[in-house]
C-alpha positions in Angstrom: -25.1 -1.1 -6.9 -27.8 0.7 -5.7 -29.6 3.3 -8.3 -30.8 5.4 -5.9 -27.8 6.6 -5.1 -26.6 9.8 -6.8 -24.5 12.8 -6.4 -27.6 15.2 -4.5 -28.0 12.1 -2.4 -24.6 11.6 -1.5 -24.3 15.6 -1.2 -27.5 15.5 1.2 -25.9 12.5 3.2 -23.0 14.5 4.3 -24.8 17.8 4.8 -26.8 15.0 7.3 -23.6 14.2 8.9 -21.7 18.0 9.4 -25.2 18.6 11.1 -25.5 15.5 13.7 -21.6 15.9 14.2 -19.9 19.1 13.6 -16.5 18.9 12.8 -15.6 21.8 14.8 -16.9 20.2 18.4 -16.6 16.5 17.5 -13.6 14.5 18.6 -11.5 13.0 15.3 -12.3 9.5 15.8 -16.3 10.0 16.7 -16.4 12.0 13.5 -14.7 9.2 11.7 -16.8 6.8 13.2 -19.9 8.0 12.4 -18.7 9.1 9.1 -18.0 5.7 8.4 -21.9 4.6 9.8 -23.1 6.9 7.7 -21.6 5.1 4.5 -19.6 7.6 3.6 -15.9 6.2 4.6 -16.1 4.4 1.1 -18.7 5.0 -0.9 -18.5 2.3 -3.4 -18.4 -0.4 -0.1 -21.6 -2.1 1.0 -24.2 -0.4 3.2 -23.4 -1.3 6.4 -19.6 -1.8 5.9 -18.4 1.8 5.2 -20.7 2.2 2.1 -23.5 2.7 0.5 -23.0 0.4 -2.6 -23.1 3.6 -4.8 -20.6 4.2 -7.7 -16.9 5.1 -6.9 -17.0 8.1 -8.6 -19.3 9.8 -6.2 -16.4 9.7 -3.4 -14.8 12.6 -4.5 -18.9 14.2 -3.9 -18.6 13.3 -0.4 -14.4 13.9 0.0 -15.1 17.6 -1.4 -18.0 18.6 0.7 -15.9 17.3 4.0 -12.8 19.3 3.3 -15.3 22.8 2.6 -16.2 22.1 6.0 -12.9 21.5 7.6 -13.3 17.9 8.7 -10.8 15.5 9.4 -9.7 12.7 7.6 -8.1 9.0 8.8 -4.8 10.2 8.0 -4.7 8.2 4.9 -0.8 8.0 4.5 -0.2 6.4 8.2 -2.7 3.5 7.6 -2.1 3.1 3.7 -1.5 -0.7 4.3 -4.4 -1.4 5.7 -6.5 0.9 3.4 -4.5 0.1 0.2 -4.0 -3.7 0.6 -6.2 -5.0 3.5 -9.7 -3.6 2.9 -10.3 -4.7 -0.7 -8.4 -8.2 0.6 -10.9 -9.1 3.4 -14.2 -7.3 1.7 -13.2 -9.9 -1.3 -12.3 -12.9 0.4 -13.7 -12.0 3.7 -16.2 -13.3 5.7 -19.4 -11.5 6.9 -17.9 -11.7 10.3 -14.6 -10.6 9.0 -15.5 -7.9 7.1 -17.7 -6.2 10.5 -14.8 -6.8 12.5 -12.3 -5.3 11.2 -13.0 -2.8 8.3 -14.8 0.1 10.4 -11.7 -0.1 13.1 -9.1 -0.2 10.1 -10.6 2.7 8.1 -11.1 4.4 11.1 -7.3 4.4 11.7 -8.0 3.1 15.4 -5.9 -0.3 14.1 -3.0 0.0 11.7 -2.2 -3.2 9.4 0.9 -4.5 8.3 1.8 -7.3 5.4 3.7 -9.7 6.4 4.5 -11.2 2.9 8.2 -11.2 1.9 11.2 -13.4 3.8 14.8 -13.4 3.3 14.6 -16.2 0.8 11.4 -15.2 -0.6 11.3 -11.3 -2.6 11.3 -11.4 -6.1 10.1 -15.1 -6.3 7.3 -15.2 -3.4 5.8 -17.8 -3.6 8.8 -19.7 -2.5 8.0 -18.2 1.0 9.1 -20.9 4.1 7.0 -19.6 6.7 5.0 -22.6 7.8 1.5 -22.9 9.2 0.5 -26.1 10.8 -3.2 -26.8 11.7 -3.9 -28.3 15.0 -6.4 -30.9 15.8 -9.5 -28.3 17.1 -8.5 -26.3 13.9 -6.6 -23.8 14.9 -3.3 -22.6 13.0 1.0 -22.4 14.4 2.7 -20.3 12.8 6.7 -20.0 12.7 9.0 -18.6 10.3 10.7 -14.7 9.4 9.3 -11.9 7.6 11.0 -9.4 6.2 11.1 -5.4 5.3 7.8 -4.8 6.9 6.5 -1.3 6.8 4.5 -0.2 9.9 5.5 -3.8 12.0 6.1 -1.8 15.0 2.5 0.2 15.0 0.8 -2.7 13.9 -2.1 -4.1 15.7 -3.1 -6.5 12.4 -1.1 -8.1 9.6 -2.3 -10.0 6.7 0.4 -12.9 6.2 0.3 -15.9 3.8 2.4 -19.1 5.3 2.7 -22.6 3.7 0.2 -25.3 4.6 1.1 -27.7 2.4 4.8 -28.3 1.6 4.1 -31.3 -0.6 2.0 -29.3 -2.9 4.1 -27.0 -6.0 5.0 -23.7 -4.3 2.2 -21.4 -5.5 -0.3 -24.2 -4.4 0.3 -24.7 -0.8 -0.2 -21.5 0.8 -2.8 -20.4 2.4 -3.9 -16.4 3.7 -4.1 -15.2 7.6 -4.7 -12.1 9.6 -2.5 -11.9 12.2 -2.9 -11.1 16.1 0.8 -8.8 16.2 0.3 -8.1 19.7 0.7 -12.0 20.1 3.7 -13.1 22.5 5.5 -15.8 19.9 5.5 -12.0 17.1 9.1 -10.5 17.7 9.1 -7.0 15.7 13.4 -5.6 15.2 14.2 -2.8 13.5 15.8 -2.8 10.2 18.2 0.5 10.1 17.8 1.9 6.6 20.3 4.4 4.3 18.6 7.0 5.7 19.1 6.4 9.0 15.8 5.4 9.9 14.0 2.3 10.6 10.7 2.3 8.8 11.4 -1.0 8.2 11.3 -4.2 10.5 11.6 -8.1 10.8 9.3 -10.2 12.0 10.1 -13.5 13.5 6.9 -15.7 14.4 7.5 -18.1 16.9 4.4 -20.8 17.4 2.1 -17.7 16.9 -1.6 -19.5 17.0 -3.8 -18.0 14.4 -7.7 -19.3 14.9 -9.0 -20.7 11.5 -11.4 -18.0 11.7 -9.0 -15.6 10.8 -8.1 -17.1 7.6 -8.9 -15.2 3.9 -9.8 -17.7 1.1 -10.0 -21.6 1.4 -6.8 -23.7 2.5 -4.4 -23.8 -0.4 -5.8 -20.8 -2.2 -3.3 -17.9 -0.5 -2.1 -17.2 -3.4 -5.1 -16.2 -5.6 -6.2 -14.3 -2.6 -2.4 -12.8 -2.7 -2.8 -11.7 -6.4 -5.3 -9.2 -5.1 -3.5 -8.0 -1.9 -0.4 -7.2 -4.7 -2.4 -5.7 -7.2 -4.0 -2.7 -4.8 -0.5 -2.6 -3.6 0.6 -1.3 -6.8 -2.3 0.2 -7.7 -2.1 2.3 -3.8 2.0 2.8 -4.7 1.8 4.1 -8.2 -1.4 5.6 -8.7 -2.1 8.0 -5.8 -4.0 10.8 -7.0 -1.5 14.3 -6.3 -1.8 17.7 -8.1 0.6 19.4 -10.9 3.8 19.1 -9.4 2.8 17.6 -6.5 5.3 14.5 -5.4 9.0 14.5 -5.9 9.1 17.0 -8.6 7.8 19.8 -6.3 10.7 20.6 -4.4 13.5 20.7 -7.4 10.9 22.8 -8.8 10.4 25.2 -6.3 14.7 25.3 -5.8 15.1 26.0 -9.4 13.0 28.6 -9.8 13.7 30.4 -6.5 17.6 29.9 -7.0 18.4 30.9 -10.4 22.3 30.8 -9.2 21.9 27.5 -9.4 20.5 27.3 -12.8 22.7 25.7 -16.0 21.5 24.5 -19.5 22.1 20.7 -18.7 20.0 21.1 -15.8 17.2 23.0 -17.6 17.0 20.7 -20.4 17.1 17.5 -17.6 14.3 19.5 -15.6 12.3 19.8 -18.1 11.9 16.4 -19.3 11.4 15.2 -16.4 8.6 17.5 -15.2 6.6 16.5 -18.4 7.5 12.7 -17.6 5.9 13.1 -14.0 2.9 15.3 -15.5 2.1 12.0 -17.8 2.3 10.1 -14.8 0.0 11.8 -12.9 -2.5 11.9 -16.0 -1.8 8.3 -16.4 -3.1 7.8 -12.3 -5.9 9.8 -13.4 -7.0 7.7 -16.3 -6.8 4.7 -14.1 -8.9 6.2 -11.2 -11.9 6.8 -13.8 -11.3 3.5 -15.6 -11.4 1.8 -11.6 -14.4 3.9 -10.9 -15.8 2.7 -14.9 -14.9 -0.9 -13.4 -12.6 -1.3 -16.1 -9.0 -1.6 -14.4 -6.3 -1.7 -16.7 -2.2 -2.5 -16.6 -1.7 1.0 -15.9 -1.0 -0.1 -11.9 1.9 -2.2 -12.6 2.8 0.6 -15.0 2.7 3.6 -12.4 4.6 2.0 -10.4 7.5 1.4 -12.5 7.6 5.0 -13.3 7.1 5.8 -9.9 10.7 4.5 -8.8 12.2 5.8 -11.9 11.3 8.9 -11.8 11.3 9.4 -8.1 15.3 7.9 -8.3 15.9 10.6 -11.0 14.1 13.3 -9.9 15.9 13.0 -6.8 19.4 12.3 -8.1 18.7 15.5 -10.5 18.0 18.0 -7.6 21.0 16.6 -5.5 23.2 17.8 -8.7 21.3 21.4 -9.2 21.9 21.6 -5.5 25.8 21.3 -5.7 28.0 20.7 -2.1 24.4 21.8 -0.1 23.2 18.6 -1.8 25.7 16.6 -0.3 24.1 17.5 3.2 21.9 15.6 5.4 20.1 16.8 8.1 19.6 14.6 10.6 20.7 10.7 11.2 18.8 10.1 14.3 17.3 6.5 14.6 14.2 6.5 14.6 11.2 4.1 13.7 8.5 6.3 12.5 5.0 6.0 11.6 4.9 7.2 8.2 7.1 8.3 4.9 7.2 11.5 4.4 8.9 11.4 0.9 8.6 15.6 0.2 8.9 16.8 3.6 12.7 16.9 4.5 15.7 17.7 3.1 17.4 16.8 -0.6 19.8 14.3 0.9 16.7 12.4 2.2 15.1 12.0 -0.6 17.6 11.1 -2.6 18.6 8.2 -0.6 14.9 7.3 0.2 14.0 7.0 -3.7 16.5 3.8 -4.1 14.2 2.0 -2.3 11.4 2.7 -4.7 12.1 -0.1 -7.0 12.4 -2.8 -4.1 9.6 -2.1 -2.1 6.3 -3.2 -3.6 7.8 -5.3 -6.2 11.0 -5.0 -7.5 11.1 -3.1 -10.8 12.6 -6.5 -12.3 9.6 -8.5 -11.4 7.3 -5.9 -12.5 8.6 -5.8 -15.8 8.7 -9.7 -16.2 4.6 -9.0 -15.0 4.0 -6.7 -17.9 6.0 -8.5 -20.5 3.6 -11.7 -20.1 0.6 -10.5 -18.9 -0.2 -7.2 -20.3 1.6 -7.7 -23.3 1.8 -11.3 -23.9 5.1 -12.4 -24.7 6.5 -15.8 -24.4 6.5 -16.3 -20.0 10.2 -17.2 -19.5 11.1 -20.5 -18.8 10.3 -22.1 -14.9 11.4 -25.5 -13.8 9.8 -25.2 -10.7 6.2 -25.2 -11.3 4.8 -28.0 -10.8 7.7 -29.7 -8.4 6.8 -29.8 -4.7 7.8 -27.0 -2.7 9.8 -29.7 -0.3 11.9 -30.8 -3.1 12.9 -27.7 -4.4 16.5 -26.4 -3.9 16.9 -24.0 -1.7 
């Protein structure tokens, strides 16, 4: 980390950069681009990658004096995947090659990633995963097998993806990591049609999709360790965005019970209110783990968030339904469509309320998360596995 690097360098960096390229007569992606030369995309990155190898807490320096001046951002919410899980993936197990390629196109936002991780027989207990990768004799990878609830599939230019390599190793051993060409001919993308109507969602069936060995994370066999860190930002990106006071799903029931006092009874009050302070610990709780990731110093609190994430959001949501009475009960629009982000705040009760249940599925189901915290964070007895050290070919499936 490089000392010196502090908060009137940083500020004097992005004066630099509103100068060379003012927001108001610079095109989005030039700004980002350069923005991103400049080292300021990510502070806490390598120079040359984004970076300037500085502490994380300075970002919010550089993040402050941007928005003063009006300038535009990657649209953080559309490429979460690839900002959330991807990035810290390939600048950990990447190599130098792989890290210029793609980071500067991915923060940018001109390539949107998708994670092509969980199968119909393979959720909760990953590792069991049956998508197969076969080297070939110059080196290169095959690929064939199904994916499953894939967020963004059908934007996606890129896709991290772990497949089997070895099926006579013990499941967690015989996988190995990928990045994945989607715009490949054998990658069929089909909508999955959700409660709400819409199709955020997709499958993904790979059919002899060749993968070059260059675009594979971690050593052969090792998919899994490189995994671990994939699902750990994804928790960590799912829980423990940073939003103000009532910012999130308790905004809007909120805003309806103070404006509509018709609507108001004791239960409700006494329901509201607990659950406004429950989401105000939350969002302290993201804080705390922000400054302790920026300290170095990451704790369980990211498996933690989000399990409270899909609680509360699920209650929050059920509760404003309720206040809401028959207009609760409406919905405003069923259209299929596949779109490019979630907005969880910006429609209507009915939407929400349906969205929420799948809150503790996505990401990890809440189940598995809980088993994660039992064992690991607080150390209880692991529950008992048969499986762990039987070939993945010999297990029943």
């Amino acid at each position: 980390m490089s000392p010196a690097v502090d908060a009137t360098e940083v500020r004097r960096r992005t004066h630099e950069l509103l100068a060379a390229h003012p927001p108001a007569t610079t095109g989005r992606t030039d700004f980002l681009k350069a923005r991103f030369d400049a080292g300021l995309a990510w502070v806490h990155y390598p120079e040359g990658l984004g970076g300037l190898d500085a502490p994380r807490s300075l970002q919010q320096v550089v993040d402050a004096e941007l928005a003063a001046a009006d300038a535009p951002d990657n649209d953080p919410r559309r490429i979460g995947i690839g900002l959330g899980m991807a990035a810290p993936t390939i600048l950990g197990f990447g190599t130098d090659e792989q890290k210029r390629r793609f980071l500067r196109p991915l923060w940018v936002g001109e390539e949107v990633w998708c994670q092509l991780f969980s199968e119909p027989g393979a959720g909760s207990d990953l590792a069991a995963l049956a998508t197969r990768a076969v080297q070939g004799e110059e080196g290169d990878w095959t690929v064939d097998g199904q994916k499953v609830w894939t967020s963004s599939a059908h934007v996606a230019r890129w896709a991290i993806l772990i497949a089997r390599t070895d099926p006579d190793l013990p499941k967690h051993r015989g996988i190995s990591y990928f990045i994945c060409d989607m715009t490949d001919p054998g990658v069929d993308v089909r909508p999955l049609r959700q409660i709400t109507g819409e199709a955020e969602f997709n499958e993904v069936f790979l059919s002899g999709v060749r993968i070059p060995d260059s675009h594979r994370l971690g050593p052969v066999g090792e998919g899994w360790k490189v995994a671990q860190t994939t699902l750990m930002n994804e928790r960590v990106s799912i829980g423990g965005s940073r939003i103000p006071r009532e910012g999130g799903m308790i905004g809007p029931v909120s805003t309806t019970w103070r404006e509509r006092p018709g609507l108001r009874t004791h239960d409700t009050h006494q329901r509201l209110l607990t659950l406004w302070v429950e989401a105000e610990v939350a969002r302290l709780t993201g804080e705390r783990l922000r400054q302790q990731l920026v300290a170095g110093q990451p704790g369980p609190e990211g498996s933690g968030m989000k399990l409270v994430f899909a609680r509360l959001n699920q209650e929050i949501s059920g509760l404003e339904v309720e206040l809401l009475g028959d207009e609760g009960l409406l919905y405003g629009d069923w259209t299929m469509v596949r779109p490019e982000l979630v907005d969880f705040t910006g429609r209507d009760a009915g939407y929400r309320y349906l969205r929420s249940k799948g809150n503790s599925i996505e990401g990890g189901t809440s189940e598995i998360l809980l088993n994660i915290v039992a064992e690991r964070v607080l150390g209880l007895p692991a529950e008992p596995r048969n499986d762990k050290d039987v070939a993945w070919k010999d297990l029943s499936r």
